[in-house]
C-alpha positions in Angstrom: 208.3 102.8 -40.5 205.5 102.4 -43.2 204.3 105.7 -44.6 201.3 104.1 -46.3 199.0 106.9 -45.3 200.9 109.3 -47.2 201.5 107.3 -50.5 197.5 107.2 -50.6 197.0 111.0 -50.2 199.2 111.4 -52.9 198.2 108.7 -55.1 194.4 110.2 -54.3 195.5 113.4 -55.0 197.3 112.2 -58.8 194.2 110.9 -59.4 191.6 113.5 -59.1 194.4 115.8 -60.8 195.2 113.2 -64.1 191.2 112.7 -64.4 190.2 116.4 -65.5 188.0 116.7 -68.0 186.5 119.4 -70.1 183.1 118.7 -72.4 181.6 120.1 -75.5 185.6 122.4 -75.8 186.9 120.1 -78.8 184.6 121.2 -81.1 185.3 124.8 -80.8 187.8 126.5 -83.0 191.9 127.0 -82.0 193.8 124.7 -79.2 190.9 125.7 -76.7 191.2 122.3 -75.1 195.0 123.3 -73.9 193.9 126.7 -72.9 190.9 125.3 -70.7 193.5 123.2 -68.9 196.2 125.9 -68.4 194.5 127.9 -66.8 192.9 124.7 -64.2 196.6 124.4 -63.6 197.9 121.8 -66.4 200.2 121.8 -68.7 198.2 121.6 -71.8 195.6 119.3 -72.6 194.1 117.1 -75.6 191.3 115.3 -77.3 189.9 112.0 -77.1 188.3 110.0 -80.2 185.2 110.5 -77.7 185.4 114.3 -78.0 186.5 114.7 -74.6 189.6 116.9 -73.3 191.5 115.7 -71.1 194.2 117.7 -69.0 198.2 116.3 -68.7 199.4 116.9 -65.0 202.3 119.8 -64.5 
């Protein structure tokens, strides 16, 4: 029994979760990077050398 299908949907779903971004927040005073991506449902956040936050997955 292969459950290929499923493994996708998750991987899919891993995916779109790891890759949220938030622009133009790092340059803003206090951790707002971490707050941005508590409250889209992560577990804190941080920033990139290209100014970018990035969310980290629950």
């Amino acid at each position: 029994m292969s459950s290929n299908g499923t493994e996708a949907q998750m991987l899919i779903g891993y995916i779109r979760f790891n890759l949220l971004q938030f622009e133009g927040v790092c340059e803003e005073k206090g951790d707002i990077c971490s707050f941005k991506c508590q409250i889209a449902g992560g577990s804190g956040g941080y920033c990139d050398k290209a100014k970018m936050c990035n969310c980290r997955q629950m």
